[in-house]
N, CA, C and O of each residue as an XYZ file, in Angstrom:
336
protein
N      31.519     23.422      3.674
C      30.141     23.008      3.418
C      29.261     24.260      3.430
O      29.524     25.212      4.164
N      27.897     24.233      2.355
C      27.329     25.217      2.450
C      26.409     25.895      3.421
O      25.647     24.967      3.693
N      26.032     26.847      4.060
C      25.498     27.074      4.853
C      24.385     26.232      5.134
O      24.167     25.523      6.117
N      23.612     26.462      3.936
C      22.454     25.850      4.058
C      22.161     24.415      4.121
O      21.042     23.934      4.299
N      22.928     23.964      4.008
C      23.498     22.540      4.117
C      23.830     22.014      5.768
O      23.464     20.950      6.267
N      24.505     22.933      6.319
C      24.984     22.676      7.767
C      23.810     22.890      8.299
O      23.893     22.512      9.468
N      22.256     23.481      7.977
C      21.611     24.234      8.585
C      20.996     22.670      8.443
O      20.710     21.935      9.388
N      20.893     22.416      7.269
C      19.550     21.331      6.699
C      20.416     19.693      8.189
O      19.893     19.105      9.136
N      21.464     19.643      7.730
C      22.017     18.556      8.879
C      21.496     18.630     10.061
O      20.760     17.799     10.592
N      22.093     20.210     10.737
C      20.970     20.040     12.269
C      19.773     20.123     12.183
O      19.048     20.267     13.167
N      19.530     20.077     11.481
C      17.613     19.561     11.680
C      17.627     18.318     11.721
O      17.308     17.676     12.721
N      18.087     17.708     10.385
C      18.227     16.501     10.759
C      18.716     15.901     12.127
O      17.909     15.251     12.792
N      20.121     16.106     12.619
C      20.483     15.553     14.049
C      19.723     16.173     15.439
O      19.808     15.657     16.554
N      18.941     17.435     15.095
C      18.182     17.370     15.802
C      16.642     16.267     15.918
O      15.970     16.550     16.909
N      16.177     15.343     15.226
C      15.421     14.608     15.066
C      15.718     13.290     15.915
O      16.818     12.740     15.969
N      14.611     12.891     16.542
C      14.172     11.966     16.974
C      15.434     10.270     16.027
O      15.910     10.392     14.898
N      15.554      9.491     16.563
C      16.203      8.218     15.894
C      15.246      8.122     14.644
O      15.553      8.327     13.470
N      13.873      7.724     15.220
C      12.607      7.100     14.245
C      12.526      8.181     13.344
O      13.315      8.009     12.415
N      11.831      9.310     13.245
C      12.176     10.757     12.576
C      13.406     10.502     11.329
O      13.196     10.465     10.116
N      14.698     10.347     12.019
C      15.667     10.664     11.193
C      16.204      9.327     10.062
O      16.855      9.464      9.026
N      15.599      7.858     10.768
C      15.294      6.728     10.099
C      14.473      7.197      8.739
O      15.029      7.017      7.656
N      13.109      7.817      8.783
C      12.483      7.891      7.554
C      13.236      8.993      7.025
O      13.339      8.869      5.805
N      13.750      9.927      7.423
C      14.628     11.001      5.990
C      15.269      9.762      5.776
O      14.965      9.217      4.715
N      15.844      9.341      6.292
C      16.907      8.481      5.434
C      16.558      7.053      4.463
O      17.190      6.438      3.604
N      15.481      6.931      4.968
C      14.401      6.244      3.642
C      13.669      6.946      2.461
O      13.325      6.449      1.389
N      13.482      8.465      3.002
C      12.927      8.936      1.790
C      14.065      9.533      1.108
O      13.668     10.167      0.130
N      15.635      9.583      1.282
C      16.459      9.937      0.806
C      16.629      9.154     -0.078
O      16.596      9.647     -1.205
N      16.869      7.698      0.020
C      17.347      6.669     -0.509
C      15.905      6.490     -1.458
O      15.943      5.907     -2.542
N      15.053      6.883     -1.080
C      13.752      6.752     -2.410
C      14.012      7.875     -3.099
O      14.435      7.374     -4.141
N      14.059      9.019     -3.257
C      14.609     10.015     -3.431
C      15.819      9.417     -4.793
O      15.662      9.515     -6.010
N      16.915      8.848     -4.083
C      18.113      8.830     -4.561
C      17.573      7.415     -6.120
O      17.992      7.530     -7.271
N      16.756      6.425     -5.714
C      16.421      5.282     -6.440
C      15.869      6.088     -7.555
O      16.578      6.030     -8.560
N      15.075      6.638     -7.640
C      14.386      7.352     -8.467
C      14.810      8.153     -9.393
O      14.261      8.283    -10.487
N      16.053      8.887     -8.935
C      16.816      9.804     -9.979
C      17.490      8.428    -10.691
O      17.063      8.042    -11.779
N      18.756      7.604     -9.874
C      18.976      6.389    -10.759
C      17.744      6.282    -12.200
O      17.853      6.521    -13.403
N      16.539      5.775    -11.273
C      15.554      5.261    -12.554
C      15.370      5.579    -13.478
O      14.999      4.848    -14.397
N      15.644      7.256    -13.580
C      15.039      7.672    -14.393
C      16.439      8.467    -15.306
O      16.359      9.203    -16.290
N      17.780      7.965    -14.504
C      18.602      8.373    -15.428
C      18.814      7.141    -16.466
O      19.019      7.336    -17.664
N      18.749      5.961    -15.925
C      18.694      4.926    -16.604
C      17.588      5.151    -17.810
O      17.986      4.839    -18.932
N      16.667      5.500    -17.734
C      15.317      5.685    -18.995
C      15.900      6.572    -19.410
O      15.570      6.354    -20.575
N      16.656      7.631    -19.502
C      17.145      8.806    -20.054
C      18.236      8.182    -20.827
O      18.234      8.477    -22.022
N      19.306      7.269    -20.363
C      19.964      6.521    -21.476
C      19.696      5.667    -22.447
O      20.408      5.570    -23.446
N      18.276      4.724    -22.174
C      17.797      3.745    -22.827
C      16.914      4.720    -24.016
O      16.635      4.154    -25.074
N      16.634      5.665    -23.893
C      15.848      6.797    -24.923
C      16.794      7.202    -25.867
O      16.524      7.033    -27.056
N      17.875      7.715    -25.537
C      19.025      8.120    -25.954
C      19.410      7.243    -27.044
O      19.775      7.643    -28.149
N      19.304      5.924    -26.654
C      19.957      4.759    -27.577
C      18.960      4.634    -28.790
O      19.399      4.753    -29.934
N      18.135      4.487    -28.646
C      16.636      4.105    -29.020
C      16.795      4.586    -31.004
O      16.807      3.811    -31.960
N      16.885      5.979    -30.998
C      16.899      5.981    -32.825
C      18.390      5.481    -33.112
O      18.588      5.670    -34.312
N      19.497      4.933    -32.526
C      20.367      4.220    -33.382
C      20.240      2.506    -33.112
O      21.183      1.788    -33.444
N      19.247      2.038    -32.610
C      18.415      0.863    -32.756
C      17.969      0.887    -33.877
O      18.122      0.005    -34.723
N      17.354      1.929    -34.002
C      15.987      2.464    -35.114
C      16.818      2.229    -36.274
O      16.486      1.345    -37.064
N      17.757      2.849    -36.448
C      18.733      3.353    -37.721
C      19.568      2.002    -37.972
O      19.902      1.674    -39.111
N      19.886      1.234    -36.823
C      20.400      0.245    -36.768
C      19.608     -1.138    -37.950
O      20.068     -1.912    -38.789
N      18.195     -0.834    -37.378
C      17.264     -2.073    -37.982
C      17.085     -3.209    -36.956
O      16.663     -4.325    -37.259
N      17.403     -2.870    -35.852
C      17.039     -3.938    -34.469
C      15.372     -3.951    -34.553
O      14.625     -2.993    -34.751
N      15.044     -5.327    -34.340
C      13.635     -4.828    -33.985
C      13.426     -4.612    -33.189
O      14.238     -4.906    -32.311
N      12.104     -3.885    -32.789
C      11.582     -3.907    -31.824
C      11.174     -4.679    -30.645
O      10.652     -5.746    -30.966
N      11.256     -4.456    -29.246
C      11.330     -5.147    -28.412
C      10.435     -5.472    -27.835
O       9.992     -4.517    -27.198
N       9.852     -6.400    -27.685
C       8.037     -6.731    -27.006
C       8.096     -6.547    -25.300
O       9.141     -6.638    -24.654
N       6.845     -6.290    -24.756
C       6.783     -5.986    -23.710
C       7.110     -7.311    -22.632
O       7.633     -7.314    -21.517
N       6.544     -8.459    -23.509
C       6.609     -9.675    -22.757
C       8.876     -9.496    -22.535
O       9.447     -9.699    -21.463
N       9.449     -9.183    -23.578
C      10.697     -9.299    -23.721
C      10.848     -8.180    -22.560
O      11.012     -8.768    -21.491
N      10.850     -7.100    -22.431
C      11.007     -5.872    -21.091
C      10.746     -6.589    -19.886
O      11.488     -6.498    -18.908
N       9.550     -7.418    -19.923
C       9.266     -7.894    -18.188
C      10.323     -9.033    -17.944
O      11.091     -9.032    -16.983
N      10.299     -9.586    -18.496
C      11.652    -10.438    -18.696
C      12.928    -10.416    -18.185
O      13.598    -11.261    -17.592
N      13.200     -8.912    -18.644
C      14.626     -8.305    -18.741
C      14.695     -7.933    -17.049
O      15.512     -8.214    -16.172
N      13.480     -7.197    -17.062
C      13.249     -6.141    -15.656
C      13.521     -7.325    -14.467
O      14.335     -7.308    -13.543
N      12.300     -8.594    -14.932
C      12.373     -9.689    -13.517
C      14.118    -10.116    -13.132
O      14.728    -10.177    -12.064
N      14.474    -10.329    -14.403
C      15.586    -10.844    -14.583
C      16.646     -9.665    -13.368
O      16.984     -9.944    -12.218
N      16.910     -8.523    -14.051
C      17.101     -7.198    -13.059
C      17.410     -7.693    -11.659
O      18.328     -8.098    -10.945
N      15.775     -7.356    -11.686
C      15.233     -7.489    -10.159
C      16.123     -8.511     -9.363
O      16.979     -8.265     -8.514
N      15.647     -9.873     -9.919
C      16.531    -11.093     -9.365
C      17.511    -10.961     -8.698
O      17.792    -10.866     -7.503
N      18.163    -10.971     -9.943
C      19.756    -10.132     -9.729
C      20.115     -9.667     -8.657
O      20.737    -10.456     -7.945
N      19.925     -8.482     -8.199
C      19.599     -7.125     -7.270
C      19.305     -8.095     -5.978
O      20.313     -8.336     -5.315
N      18.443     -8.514     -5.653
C      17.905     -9.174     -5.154
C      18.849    -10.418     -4.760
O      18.755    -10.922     -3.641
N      19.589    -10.806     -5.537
C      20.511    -12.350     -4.843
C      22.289    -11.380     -4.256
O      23.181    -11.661     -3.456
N      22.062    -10.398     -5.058
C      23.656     -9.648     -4.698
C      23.304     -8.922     -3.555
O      24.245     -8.661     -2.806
N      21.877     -8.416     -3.131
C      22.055     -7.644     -1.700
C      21.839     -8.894     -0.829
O      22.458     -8.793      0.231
N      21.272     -9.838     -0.932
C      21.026    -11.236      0.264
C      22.803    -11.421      0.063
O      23.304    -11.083      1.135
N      23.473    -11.676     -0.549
C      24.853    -11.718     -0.396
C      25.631    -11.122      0.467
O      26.419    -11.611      1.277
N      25.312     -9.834      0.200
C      25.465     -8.859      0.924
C      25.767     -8.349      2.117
O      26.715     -7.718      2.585
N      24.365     -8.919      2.650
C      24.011     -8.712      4.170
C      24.001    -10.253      4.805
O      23.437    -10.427      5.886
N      24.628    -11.357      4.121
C      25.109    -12.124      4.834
C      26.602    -12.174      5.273
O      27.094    -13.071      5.957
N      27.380    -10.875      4.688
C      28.209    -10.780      5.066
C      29.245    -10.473      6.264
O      30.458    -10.530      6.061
């Protein structure tokens, strides 16, 4: 492991429980965010062989849709989850 890496850990395990609770929330926000935005980086990607394709275009009412739908989802598989 890299130095600076072993260095960045004991800071961390030097931290308080509560302290080391939020790195590990802003990690995981941190971590959601790259997801997000690798996901928009593929959906862009696709986008001119839609174009070229002749798909139409997709309405916004159709995106919130998709997203709630998502969400849901996400949402019934982690309650699954953690009833486990």
């Amino acid at each position: 492991m890299p130095t600076d890496m072993q260095a960045l850990i004991d800071k961390i395990d030097a931290l308080p429980p509560a302290q080391r609770a939020e790195v590990e929330d802003f990690v995981d926000f941190i971590a959601t965010r790259a997801r997000r935005l690798a996901a928009l980086d593929r959906l862009l990607a696709i986008a001119p062989a839609l174009d070229a394709a002749g798909a139409p275009p997709v309405s916004e009412e159709e995106i919130l849709t998709e997203v709630q739908a998502a969400r849901a989802e996400r949402q019934r598989r982690n309650a699954g989850a953690h009833r486990s």
